[in-house]
N, CA, C and O of each residue as an XYZ file, in Angstrom:
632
protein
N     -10.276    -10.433    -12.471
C     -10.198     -9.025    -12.780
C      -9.137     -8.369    -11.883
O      -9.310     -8.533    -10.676
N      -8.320     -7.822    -12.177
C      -6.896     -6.825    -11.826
C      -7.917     -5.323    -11.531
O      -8.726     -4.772    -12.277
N      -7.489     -4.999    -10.193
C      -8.375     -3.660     -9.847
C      -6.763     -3.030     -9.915
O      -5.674     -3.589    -10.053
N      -7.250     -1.287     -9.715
C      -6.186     -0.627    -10.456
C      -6.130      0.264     -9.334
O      -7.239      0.048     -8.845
N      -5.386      1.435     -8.324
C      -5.503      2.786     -7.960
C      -4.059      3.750     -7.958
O      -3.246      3.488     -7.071
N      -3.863      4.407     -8.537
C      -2.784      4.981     -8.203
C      -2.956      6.402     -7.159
O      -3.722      7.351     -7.323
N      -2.035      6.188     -6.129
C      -1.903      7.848     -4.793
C      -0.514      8.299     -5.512
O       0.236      7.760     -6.326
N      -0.529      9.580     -4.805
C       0.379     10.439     -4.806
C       0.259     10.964     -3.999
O      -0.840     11.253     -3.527
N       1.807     11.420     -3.341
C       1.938     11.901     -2.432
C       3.487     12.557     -2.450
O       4.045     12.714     -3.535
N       4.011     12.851     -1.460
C       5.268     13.953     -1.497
C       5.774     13.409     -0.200
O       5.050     12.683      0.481
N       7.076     13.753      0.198
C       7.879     13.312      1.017
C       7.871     14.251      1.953
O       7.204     15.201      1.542
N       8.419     14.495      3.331
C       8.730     15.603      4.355
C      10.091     14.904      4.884
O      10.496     13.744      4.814
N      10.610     16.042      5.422
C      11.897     15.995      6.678
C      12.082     15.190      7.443
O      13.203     14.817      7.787
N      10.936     14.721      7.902
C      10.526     14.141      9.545
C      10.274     12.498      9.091
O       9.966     11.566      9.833
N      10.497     12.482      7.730
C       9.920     10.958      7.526
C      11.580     10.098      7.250
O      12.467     10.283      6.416
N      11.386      8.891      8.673
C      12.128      8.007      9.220
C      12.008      6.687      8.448
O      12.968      6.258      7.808
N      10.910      6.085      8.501
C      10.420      5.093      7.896
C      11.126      4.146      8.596
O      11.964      3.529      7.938
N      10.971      3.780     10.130
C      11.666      3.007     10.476
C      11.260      1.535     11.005
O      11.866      0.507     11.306
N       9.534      2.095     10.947
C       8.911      1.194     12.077
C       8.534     -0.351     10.953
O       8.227     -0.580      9.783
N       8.788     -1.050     12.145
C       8.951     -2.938     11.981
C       7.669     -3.963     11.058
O       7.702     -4.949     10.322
N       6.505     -2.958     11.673
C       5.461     -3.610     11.216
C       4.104     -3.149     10.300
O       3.203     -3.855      9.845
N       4.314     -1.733     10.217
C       3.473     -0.974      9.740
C       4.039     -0.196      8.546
O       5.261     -0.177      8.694
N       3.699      0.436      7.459
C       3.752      1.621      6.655
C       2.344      2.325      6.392
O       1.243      1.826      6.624
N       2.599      3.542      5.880
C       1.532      4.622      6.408
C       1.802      5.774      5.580
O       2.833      6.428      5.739
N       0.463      6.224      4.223
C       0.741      7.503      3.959
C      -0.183      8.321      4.396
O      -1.191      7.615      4.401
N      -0.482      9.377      4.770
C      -1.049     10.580      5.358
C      -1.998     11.487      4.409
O      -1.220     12.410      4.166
N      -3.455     11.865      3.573
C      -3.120     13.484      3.565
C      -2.567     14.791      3.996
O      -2.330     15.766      3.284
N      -2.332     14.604      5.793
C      -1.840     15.634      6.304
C      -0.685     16.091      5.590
O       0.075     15.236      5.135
N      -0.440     17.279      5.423
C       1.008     18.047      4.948
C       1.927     17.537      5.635
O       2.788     17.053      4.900
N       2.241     17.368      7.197
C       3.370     17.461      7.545
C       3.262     15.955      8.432
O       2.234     15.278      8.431
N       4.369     15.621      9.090
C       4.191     14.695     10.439
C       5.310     15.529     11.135
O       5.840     16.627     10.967
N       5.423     14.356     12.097
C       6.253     14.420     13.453
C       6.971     13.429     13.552
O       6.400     12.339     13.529
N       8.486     13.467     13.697
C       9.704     12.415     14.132
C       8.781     11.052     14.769
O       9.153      9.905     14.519
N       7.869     11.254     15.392
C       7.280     10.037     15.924
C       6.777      8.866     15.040
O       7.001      7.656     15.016
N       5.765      9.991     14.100
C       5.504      8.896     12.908
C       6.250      7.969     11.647
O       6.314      7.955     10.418
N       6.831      7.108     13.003
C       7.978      6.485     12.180
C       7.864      5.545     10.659
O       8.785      5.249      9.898
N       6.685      5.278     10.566
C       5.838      4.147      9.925
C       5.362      5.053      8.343
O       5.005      4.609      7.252
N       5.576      6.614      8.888
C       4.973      7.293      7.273
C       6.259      7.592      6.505
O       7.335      8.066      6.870
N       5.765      7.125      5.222
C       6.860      6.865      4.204
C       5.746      8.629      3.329
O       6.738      9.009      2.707
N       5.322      9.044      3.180
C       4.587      9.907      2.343
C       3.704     10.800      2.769
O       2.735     10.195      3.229
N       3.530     12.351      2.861
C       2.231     13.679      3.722
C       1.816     13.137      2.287
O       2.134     12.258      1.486
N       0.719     14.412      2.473
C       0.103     15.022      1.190
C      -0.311     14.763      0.397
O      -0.325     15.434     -0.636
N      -1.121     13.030      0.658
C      -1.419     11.971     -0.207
C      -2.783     12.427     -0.346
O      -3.512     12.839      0.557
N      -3.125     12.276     -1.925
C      -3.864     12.334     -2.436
C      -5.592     11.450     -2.167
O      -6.716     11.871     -2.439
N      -5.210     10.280     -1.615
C      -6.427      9.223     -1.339
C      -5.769      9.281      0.227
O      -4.672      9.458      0.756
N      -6.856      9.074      0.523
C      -6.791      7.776      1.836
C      -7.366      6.598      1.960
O      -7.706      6.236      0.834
N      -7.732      5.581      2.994
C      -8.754      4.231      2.557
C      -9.806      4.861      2.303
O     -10.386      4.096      1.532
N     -10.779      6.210      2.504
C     -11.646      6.151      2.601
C     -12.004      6.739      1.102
O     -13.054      6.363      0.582
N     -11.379      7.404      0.596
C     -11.485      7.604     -0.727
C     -11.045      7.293     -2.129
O     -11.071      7.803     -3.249
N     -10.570      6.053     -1.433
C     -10.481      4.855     -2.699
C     -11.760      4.993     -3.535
O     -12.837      5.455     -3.160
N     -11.447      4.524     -4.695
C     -12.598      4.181     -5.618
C     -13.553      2.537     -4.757
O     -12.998      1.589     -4.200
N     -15.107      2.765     -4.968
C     -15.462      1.646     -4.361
C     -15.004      0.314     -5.516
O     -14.825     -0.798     -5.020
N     -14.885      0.434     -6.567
C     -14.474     -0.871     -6.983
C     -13.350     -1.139     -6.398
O     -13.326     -2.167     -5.722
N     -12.379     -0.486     -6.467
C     -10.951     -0.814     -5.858
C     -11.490     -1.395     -4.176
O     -11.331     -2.559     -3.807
N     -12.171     -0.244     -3.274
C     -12.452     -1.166     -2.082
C     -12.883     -2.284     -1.886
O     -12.399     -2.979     -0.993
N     -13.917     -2.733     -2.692
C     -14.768     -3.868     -3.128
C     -13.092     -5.103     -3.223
O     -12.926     -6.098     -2.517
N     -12.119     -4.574     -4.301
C     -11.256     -5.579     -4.737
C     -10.470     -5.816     -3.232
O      -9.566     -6.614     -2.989
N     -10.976     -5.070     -2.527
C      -9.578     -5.474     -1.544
C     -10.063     -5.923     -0.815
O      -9.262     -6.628     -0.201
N     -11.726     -6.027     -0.121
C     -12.336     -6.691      0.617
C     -12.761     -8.440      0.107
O     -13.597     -9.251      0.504
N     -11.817     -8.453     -0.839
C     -11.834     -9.881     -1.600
C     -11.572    -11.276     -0.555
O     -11.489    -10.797      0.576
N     -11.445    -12.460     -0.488
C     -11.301    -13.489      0.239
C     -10.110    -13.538      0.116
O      -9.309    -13.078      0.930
N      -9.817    -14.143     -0.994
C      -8.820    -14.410     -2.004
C      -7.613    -13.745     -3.088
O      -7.299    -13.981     -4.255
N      -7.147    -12.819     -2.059
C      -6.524    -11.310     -3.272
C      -5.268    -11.064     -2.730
O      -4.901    -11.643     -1.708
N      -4.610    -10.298     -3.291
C      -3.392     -9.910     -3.157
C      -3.145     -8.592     -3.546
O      -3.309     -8.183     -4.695
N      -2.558     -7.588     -2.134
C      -2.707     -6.042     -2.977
C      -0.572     -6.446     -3.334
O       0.293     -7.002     -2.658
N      -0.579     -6.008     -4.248
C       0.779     -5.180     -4.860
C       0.900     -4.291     -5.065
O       0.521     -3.704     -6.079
N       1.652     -3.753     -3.891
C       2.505     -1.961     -3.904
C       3.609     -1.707     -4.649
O       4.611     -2.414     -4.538
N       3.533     -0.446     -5.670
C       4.590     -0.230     -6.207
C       4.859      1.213     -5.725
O       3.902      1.972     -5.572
N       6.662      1.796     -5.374
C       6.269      3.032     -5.167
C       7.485      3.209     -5.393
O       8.470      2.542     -5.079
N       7.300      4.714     -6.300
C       8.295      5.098     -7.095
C       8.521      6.410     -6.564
O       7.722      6.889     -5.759
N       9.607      7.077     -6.970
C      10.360      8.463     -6.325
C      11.787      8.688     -6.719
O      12.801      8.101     -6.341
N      11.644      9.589     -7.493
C      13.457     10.167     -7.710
C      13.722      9.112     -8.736
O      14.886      9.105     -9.135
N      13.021      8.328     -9.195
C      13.593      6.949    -10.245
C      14.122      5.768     -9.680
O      14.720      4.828    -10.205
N      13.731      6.030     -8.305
C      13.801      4.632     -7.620
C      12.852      3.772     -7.549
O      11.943      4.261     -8.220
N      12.491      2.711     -7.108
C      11.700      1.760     -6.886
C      11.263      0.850     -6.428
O      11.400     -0.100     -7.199
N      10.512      0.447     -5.049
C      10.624     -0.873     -4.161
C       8.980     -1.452     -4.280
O       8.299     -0.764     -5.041
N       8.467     -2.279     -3.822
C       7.336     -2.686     -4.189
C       7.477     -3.570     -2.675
O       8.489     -3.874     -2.044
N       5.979     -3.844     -2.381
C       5.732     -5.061     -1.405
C       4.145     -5.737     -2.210
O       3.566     -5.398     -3.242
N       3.803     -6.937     -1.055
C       2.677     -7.078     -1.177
C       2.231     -7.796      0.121
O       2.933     -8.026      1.106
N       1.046     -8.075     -0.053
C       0.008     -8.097      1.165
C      -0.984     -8.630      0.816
O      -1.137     -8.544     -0.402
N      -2.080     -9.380      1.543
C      -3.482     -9.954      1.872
C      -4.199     -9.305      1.788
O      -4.106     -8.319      2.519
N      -5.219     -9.384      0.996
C      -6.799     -8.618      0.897
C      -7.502     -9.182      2.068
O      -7.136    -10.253      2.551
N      -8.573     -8.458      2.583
C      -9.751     -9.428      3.238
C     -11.020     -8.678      3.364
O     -11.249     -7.475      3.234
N     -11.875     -9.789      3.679
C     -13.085     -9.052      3.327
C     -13.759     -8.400      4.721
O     -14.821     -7.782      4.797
N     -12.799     -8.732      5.820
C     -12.847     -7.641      6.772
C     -12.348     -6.224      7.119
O     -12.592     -5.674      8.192
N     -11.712     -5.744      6.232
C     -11.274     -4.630      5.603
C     -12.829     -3.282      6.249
O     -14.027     -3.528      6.386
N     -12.286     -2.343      6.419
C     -13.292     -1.248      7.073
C     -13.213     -0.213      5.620
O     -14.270      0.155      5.109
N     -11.968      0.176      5.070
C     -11.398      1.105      4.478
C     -12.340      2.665      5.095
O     -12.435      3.539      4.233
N     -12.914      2.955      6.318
C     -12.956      4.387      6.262
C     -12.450      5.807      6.876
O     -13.087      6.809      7.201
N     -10.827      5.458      6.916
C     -10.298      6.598      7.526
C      -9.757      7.595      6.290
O      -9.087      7.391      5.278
N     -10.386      8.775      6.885
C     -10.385     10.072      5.947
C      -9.345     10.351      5.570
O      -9.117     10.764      4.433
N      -8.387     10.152      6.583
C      -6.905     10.725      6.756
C      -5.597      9.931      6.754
O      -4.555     10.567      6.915
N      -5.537      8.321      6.553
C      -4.540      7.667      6.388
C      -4.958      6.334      5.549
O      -6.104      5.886      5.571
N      -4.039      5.834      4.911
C      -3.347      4.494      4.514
C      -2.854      3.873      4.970
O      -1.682      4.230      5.098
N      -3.261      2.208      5.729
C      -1.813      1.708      6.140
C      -2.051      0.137      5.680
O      -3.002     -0.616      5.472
N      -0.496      0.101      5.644
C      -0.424     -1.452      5.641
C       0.115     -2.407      6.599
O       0.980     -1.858      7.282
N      -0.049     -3.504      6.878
C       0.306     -4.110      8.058
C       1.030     -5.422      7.602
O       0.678     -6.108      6.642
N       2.032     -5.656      8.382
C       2.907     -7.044      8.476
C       1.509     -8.322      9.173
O       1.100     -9.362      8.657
N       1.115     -7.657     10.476
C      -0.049     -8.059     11.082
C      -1.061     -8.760     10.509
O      -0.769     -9.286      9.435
N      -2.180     -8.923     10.918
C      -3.556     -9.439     11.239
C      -4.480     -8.206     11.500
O      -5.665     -8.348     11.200
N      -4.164     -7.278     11.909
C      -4.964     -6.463     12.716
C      -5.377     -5.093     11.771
O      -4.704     -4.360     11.046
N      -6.743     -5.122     12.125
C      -7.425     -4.472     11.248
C      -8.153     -3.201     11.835
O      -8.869     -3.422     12.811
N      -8.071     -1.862     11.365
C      -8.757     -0.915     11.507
C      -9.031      0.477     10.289
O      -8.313      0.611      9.298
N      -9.954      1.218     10.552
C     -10.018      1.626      9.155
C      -9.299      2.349      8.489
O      -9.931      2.959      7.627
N      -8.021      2.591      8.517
C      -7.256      2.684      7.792
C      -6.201      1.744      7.200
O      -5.256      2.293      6.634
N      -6.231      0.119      7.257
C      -5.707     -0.684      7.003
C      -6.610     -0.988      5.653
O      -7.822     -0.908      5.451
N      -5.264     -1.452      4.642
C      -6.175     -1.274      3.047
C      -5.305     -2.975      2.933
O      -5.669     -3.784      2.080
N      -4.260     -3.264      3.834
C      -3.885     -4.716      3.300
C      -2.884     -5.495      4.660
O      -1.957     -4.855      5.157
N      -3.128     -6.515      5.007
C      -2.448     -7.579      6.353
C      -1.491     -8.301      5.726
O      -1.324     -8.310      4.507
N      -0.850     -8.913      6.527
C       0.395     -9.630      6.538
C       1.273     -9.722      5.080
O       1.520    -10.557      4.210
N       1.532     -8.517      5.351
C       2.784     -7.996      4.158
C       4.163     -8.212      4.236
O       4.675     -8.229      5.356
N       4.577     -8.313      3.638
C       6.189     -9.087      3.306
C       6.756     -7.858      3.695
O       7.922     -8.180      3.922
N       6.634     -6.325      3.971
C       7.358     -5.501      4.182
C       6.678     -4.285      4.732
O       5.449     -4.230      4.685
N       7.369     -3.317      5.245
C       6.802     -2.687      6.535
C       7.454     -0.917      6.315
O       7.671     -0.696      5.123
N       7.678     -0.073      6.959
C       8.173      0.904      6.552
C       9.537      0.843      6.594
O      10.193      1.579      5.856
N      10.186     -0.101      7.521
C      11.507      0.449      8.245
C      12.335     -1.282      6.919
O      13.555     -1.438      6.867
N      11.431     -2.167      6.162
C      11.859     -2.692      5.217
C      12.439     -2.090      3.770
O      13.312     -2.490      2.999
N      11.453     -0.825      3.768
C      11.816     -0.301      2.039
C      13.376      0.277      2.170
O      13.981      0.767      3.124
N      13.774     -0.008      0.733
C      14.492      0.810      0.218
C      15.276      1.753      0.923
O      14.565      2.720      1.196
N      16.524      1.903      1.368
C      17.194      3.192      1.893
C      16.828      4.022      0.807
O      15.802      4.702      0.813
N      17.451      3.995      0.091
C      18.006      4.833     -0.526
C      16.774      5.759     -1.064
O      16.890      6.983     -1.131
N      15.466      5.003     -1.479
C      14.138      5.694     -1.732
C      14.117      6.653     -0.487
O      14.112      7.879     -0.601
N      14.105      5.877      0.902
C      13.465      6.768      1.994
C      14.304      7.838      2.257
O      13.732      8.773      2.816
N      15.935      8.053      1.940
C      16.529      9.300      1.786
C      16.002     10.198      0.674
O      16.246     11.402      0.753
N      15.465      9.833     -0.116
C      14.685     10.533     -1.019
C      13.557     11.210     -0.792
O      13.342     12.341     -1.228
N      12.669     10.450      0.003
C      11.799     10.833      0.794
C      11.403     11.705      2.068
O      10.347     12.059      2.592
N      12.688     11.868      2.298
C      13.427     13.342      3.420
C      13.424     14.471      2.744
O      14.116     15.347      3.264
N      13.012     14.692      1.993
C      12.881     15.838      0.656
C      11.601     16.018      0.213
O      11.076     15.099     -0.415
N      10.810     17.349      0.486
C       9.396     17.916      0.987
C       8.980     17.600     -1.040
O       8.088     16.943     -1.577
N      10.387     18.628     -1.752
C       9.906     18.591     -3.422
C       9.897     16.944     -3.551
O       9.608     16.729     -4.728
N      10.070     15.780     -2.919
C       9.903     14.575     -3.773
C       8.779     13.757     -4.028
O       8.210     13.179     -3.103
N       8.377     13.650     -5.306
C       6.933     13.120     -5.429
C       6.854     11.734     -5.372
O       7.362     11.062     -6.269
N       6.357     11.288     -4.558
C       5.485      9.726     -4.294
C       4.535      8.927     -5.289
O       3.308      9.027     -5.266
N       5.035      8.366     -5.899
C       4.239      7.907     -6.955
C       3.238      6.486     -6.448
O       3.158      5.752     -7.433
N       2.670      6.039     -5.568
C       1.598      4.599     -5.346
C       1.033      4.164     -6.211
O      -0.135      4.534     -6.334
N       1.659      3.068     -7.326
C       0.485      2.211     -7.799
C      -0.080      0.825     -6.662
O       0.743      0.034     -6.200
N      -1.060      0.763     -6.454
C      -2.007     -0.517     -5.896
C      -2.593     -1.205     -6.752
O      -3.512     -0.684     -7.384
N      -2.202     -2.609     -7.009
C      -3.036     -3.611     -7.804
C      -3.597     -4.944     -7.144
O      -2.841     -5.808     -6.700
N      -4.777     -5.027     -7.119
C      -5.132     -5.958     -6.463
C      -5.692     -7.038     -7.655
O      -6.479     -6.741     -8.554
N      -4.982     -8.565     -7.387
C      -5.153     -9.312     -8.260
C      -5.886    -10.641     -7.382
O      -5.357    -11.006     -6.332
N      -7.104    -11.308     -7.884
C      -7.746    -12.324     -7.057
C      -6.914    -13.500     -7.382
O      -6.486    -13.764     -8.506
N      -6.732    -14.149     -6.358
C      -6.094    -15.458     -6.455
C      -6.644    -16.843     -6.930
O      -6.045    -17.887     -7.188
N      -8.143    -16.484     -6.969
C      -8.785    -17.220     -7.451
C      -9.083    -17.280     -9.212
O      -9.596    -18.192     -9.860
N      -8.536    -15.908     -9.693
C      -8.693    -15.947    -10.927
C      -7.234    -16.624    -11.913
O      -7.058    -17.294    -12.930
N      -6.358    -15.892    -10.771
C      -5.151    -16.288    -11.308
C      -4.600    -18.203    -11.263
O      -4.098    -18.913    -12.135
N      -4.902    -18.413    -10.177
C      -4.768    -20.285     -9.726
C      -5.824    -20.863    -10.443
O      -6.149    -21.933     -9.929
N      -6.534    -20.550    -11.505
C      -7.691    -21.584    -11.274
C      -7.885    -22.726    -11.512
O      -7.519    -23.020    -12.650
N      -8.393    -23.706    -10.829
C      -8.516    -25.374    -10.371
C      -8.815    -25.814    -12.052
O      -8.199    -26.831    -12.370
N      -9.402    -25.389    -12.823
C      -9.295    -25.983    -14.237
C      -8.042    -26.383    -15.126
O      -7.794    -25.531    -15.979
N      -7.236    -27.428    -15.125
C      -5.818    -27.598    -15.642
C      -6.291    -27.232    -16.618
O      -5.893    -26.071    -16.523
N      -6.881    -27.244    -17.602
C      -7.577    -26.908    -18.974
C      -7.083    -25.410    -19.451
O      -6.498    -25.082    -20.483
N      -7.512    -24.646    -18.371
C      -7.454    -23.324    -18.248
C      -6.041    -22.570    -18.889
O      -4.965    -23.104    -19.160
N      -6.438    -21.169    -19.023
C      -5.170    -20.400    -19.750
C      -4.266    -19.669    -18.561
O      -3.593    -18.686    -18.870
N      -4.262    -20.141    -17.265
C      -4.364    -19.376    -16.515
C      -1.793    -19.249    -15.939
O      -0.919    -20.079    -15.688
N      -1.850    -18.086    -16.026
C      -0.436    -17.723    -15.701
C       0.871    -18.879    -15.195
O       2.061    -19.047    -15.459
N      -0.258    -19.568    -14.253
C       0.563    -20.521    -13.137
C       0.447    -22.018    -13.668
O       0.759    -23.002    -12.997
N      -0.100    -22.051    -15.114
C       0.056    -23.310    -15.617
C       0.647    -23.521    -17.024
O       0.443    -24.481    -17.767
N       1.612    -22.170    -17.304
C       2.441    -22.290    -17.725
C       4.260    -22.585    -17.851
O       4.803    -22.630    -18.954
């Protein structure tokens, strides 16, 4: 089963998107030059108000979240590790991690990409308060998709 969530969110001034190992969207309206890692204020979800099926999908063994995030008609995507040590309950942020390391605002670990990885040209877009943040999250089990039955109809045995 493919779990589904889409955020939204909007861009600010102050967003750098520079940092190595982390990305990060906010409800807060605004940040600070410091928060180098937020690609998006004014986000609509945070971990904690994910849908519980969607949390459920990400606390999976076996899963894979895929980020898509769109803006201005651009488009970069990453992905990342589910686990079933996952907390998801911070009120106020999203993050994803290159890492291992888990706290409750971490929704996915050791991701192929980080804030200071995406897209230039998106994150100049994203310096612009009117630009809307589009987040789709799909979390797909790896166990449904690989499965050990050669018999099977399954993607990766075609």
């Amino acid at each position: 089963m493919t779990c589904t969530e889409v955020l939204r969110a909007r861009g600010h001034p102050y967003i750098r998107a520079t940092h190595r190992t982390t990305l990060e969207v906010t409800v807060e309206d605004s940040t600070t030059p410091r928060g180098d890692c937020i690609i998006g204020v004014s986000a609509d979800k945070s971990a904690l108000s994910l849908s519980e099926e969607f949390k459920n999908c990400l606390r999976r063994e076996n899963g894979v979240l895929i980020v898509i995030l769109e803006a201005s008609g651009l488009r970069d995507y990453l992905v990342a590790q589910t686990s079933p040590k996952l907390i998801l309950a911070d009120p106020k942020r999203l993050i994803i991690r290159k890492s291992s390391y888990i706290e409750p605002a971490t929704i996915g670990i050791y991701a192929n990409k980080a804030a200071g990885d995406l897209n230039r040209e998106l994150i100049a877009k994203l310096k612009n308060s009117d630009t809307q943040l589009l987040i789709h999250l799909y979390v797909l089990g790896l166990d449904e998709i690989a499965s050990k039955d050669p018999g099977s109809r399954s993607i990766l045995h075609y």
